[in-house]
N, C-alpha and C positions, 0 to 999 in steps of 0.2 A: 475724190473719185479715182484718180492716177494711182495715191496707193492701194487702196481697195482694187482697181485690177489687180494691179502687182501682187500681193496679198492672194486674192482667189486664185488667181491662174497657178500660183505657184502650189500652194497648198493642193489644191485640184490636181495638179499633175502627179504630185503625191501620195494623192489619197488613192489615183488609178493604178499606181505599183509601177509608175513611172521611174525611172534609177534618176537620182538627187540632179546628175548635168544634163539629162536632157528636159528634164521638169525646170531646171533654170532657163537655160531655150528656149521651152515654153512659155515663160515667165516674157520672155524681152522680146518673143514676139507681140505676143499679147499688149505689151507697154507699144511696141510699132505701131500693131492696127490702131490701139485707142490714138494715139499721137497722129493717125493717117500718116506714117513715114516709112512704110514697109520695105524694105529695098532687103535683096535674100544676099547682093555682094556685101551692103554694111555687116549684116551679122557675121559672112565667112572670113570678111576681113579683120574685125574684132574677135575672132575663132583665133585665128591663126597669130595673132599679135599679141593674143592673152598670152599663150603659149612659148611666144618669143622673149624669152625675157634673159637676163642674165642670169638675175639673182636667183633663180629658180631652178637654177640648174643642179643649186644646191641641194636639193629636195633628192632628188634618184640618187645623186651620190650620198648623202647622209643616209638612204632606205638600203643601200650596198653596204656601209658601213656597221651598220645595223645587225645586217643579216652574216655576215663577215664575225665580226665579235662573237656571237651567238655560237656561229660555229667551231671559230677556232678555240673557243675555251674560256676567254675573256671572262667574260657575265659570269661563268662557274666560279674562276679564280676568286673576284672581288666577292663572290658572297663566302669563301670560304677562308678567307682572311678578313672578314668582318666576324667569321663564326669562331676562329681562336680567340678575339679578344674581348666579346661580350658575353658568349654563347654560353657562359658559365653561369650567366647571374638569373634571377627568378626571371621567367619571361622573355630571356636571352634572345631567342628566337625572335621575336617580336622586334626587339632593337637593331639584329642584323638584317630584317628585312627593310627599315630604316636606311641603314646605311647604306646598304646594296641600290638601294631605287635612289637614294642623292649619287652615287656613283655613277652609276648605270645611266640615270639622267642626262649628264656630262659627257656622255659616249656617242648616247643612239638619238635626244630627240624626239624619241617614238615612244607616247602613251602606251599602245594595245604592243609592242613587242617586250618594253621593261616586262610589263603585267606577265606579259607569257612565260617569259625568262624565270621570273620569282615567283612564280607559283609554282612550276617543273620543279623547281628545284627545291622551295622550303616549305611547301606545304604538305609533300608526302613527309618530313621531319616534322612537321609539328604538329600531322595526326599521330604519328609513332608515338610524342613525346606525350603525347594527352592535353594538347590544347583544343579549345573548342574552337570548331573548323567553322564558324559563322563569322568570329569576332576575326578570325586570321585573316581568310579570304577577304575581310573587308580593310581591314590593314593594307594588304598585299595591293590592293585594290586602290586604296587610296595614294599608298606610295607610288602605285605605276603613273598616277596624273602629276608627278612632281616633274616627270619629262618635257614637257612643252611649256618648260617655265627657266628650268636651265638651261644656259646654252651648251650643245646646239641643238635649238629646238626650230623642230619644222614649224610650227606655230611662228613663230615668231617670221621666218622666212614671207609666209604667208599675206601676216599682216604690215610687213613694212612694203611688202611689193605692192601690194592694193592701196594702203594708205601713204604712200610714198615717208615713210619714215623710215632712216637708219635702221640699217638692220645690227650693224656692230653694237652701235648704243644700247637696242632692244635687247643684244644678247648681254652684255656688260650690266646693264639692270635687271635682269633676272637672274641674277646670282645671291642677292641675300634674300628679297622673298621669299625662292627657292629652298635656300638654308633652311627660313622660317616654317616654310611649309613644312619641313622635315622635324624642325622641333617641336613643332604643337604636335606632330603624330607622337614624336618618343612621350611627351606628358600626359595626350589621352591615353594611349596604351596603360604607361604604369598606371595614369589613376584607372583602368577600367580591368587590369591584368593582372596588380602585383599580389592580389592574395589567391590568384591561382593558383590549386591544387596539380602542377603540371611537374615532368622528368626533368633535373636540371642538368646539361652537360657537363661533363668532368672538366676541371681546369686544365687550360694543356701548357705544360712546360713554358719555360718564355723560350729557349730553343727553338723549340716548334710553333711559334708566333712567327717567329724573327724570319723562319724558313717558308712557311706559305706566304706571308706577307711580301717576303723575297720573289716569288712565284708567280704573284701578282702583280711584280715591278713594272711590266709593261702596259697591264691595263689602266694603272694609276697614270703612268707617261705619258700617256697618249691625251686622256684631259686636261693635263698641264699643258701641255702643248696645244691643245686648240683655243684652248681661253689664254694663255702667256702670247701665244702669234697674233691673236686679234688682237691682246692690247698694246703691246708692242709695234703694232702697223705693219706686221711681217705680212702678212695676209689677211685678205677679204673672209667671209662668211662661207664664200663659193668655193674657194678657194681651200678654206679650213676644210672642207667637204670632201676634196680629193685630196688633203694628204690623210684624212682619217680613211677613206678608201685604201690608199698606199699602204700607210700604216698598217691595218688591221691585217689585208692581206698577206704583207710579209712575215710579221709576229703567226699568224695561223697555219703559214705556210715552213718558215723558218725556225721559229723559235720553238713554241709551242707543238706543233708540227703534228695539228688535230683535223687540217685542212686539207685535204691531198686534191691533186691538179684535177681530176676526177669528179672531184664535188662540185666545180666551181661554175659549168654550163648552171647547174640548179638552182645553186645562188643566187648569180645573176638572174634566170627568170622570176626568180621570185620577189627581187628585188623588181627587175621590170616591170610585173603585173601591178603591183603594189601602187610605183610610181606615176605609172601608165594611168589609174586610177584617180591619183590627186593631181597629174599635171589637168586632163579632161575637164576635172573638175573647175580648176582654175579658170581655165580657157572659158568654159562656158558662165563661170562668174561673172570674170571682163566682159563678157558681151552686156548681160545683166548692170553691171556695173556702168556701164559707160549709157546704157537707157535709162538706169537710174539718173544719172546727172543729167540729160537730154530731159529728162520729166520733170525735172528739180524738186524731186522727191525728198532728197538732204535740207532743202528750203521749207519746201511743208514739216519736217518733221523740227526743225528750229523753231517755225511758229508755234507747235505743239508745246516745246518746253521753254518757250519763251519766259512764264512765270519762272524758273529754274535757274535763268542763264547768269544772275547775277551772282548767283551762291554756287561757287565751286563745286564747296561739297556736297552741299542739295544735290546741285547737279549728276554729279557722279554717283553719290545713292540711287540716282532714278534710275541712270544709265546702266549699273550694274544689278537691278532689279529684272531692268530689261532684259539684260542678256540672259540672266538665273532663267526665267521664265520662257524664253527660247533654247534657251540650251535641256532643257525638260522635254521639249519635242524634235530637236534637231542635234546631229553629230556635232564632233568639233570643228571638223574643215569646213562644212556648210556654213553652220555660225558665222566662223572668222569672213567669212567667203561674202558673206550676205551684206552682213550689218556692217563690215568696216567702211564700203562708202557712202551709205548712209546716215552713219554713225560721227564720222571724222569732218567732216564741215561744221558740225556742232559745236564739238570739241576744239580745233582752229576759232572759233568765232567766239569761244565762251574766255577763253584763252589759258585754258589745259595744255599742259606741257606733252604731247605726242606721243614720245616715247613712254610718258610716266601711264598715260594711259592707256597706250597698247601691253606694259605689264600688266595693269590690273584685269583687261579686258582679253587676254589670255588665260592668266590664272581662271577668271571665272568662266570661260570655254572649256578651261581644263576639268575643272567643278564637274561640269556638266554632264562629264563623261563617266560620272557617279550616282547618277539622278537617272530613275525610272523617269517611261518606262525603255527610252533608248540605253543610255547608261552602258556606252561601249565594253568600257573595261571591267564592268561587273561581268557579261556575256563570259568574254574572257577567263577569267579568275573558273566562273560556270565551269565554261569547258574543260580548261586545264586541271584546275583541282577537284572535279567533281563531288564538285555543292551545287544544294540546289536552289534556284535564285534566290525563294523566298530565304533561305538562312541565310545568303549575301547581302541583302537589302538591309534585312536586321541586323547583321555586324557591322555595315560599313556606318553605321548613320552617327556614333561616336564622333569618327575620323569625317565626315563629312562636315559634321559643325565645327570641328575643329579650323576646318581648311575656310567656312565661311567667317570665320572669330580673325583668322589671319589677313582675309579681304575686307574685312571692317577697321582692321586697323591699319592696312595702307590707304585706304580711303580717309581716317579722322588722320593721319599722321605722313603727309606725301613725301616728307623728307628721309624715309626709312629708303626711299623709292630713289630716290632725287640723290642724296648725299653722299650713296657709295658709287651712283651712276658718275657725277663732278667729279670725287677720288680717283675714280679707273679710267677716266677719261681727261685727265690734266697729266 
């Protein structure tokens, strides 16, 4: 009965056109009345505590860092030093929007900004060039969810503050996933691409390799530097966040010098709104969260998968079944937001390695944001490359089995997970 309110009241807030934190509000009210434990200080004090956090801090500063790159040139560079050294070959285009979104990953963090970035930019080229703008858009699409898998990803921030797991570890394991993710895209493409009748770019000099690639010294630096400081123990996650702030601002302002002091009130608000957005969010989770475990809502749903508990990977097929089929009607931050405390006493109890499953249990939030009928970053791809959704849905579904073929096999094989997580952290 406890989750069936929980369940209604939330959905029900939803269906009224309620915005996702205050329909969670609604939610752990609702879980108060049914419990008889109403008190209006517990919820503003679980408001304001969700919001207190350290780790979290990282979130606005990565959404700055973001918006920072963007502007000062960054995200241009790295796809135009990906475009001298493939951009020649059949489908070339295809491969550098690969590359640009595992780059760009490593940057911002952000699903729906990568997305925006690589479609401004490569998909008015690859209608000139004569690709079909279904299968592109859904590429571009699929590449932008590689973000919340590399570090630094806000995702990950997310799920280790609610699930109280490392968050270094969580970013240090999602670096070959990530990889992975990005190669099963390069093999759907060529098998779905290579005998397209499409314009192939002329080869360029290795001079003029050597000199854009040059060009883009700084936005390659700057990922080095935020994954070399976290494994080196130079710095936190939080931390990593404002020197990538620091960073960007000075290369945009200094170097590159595409940022003038001018721009930067705008930045920041958009940055702010953004952040302002998913902190709220959070905040009203933890309240949800913390009447979830007052309900012992995480104990009901163990007796649920009790038949489950013994087989690992049983288990984890069920789990990521579960999320597949929420993440079909809910974003990505809601997802993470929802299910990680419900979710993670299971997981402790079945005795799942945390961090192995908060990769897995990202990448498939990330999925998600590929899947009607919410499917964030499809929206996205819509707006900026203007397609219309139905020819996005149909390009992207290649590249979506693709990315589920890649979460089927860190689920049969935990050690892909596990063994470079041991490497970078010994």
């Amino acid at each position: 009965m406890t989750i069936l309110v929980f369940v209604v009241s939330l959905l029900g807030a939803m269906a009224l056109g309620m915005p996702l934190a205050f329909s969670l509000l609604v939610s752990g009210v609702a879980l108060m009345l049914h419990l008889d434990q109403f008190d209006t200080q517990i919820v503003s004090q679980n408001l304001i505590s969700g919001a207190d956090n350290f780790p979290l801090m990282a979130v606005p500063f990565f959404m700055l860092a973001g918006e920072l790159m963007n502007a000062g040139g960054m995200s241009r560079r790295i796809v135009n030093s990906a475009m001298v050294w493939v951009g020649h070959f059949r489908g070339g285009l295809g491969y550098v929007a690969v590359f640009a979104a595992l780059v760009m990953a490593s940057l911002s963090g952000s699903a729906v900004a990568d997305t925006a970035a690589l479609a401004a930019v490569l998909m008015p080229m690859m209608r000139k060039a004569g690709y079909r703008m279904d299968r592109s858009a859904g590429l571009i699409a699929a590449g932008g969810i590689i973000a919340p898998v590399i570090p630094p990803s806000i995702g990950f921030i997310l799920f280790g503050v609610i699930g109280g797991v490392s968050i270094s570890k969580l970013f240090l394991a999602g670096i070959v996933p990530g990889i992975l993710m990005g190669a099963a895209l390069i093999v759907t493409w060529w098998l779905v691409a290579h005998n397209d009748k499409v314009d192939v770019a002329p080869k360029v000099p290795m001079g003029e390799r050597v000199r854009v690639t040059a060009d883009a010294f700084w936005s390659y630096l700057l990922a080095f530097t935020i994954i070399g400081g976290m494994k080196a123990g130079i710095f936190t996650p939080t931390e990593a966040a404002v020197v990538a702030v620091v960073y960007s601002l000075l290369v945009g302002l200094f170097v590159y010098r595409e940022i003038k002091f001018n721009q930067l009130y705008a930045i920041v608000l958009a940055a702010g709104k953004t952040s302002a957005i998913v902190m709220f969010l959070v905040a009203a989770a933890l309240v949800s969260a913390w009447l979830i475990t007052v309900a012992n809502i995480p104990n009901q749903i163990v007796a649920l998968m009790q038949p489950f508990i013994d087989n690992k990977t049983l288990l984890m097929v069920m789990l990521m079944l579960l999320v597949v089929i929420v993440g079909t009607a809910l974003d990505f931050a809601p997802t993470v937001l929802i299910l990680t405390p419900v979710l993670m006493p299971l997981v402790r109890q079945a005795g799942i390695d945390p961090v192995y499953f908060g990769v897995l249990f990202i990448i498939n939030n990330a999925i998600g944001l590929l899947t009607p009928p919410v499917g964030t970053v499809l929206n996205v791809v819509c707006g900026v490359g203007r397609v219309p959704m139905h020819d996005v849905i149909k390009g992207v579904w290649p590249f979506l089995l693709s990315q589920l073929v890649v979460l089927g096999l860190l689920i049969a094989f935990p050690q892909i997970v596990l063994a470079p997580l041991k490497f970078l952290t010994t």
